[in-house]
N, C-alpha and C positions, 0 to 999 in steps of 0.2 A: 479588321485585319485577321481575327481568330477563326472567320466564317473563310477567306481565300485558302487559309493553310487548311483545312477543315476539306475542304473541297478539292483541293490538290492532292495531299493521301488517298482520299475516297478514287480519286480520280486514276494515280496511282496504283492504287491496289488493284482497280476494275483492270488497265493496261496490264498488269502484270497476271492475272488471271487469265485475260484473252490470250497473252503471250505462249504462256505454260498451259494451255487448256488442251493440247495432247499429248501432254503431259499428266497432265491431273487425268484424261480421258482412260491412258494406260492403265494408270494404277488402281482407277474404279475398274477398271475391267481385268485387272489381276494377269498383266501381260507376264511375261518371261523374262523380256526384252526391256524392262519398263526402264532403268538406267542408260541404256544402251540409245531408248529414244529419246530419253529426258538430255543424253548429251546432245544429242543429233539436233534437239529443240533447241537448246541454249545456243549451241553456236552456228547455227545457220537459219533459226528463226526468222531472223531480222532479214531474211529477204525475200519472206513473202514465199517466195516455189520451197522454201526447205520449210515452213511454215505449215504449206498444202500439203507436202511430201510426209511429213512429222503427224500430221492429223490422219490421212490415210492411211498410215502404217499402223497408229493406235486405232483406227477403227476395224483393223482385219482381225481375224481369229486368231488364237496362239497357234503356232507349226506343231506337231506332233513330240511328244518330251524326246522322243531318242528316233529322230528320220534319221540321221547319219547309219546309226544301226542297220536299222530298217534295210535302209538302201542297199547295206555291206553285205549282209545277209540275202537279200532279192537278187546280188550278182552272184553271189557263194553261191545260190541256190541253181540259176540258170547256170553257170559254169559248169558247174557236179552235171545237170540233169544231159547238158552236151560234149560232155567226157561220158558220160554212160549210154549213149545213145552212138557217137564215136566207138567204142568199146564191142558195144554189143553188133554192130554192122561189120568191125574188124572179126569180131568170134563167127557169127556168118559165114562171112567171104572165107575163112580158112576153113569151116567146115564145109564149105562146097565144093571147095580145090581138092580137098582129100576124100568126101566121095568120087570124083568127077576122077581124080586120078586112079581111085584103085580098081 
């Protein structure tokens, strides 16, 4: 009887290893997100596509610490450069109206 219960933990703990293994996968690989997948693991696991969904998410790279930024800044950036470019074809055009007209 001691060898069944013995065997059923062991058996146990392997199912629950498999279960949280991108889980466990995250956190060896020092994700960001590691909580975020470990919820995503725990409750949609159990059906296999959040399972595969959960394990390729811990197998991808961390995203950059601050893309939101990034991105804020890359429209700031394009903005400014088509207001000054706007700008400078308005300063132009009025400098050829008042050559052209005197």
């Amino acid at each position: 009887m001691d060898r069944s219960i013995f065997f059923q933990a062991v058996g146990a703990f392997i199912a629950l290893a498999v279960y949280f293994l991108p889980s466990i996968l995250a956190d060896r690989r020092k994700r960001h997100d590691v909580l975020t997948l470990a919820l995503f693991n725990a409750c949609l696991g159990w059906t296999g596509l959040g399972w595969a969904l959960a394990l390729y998410w811990s197998l991808q790279p961390n995203p950059p610490a601050k893309l939101a930024g990034d991105i804020a800044q890359s429209r700031r950036l394009i903005t400014m450069r088509g207001f000054s470019s706007q700008l400078l074809q308005r300063v132009q055009n009025r400098a050829a109206r008042q050559r052209s007209g005197k």
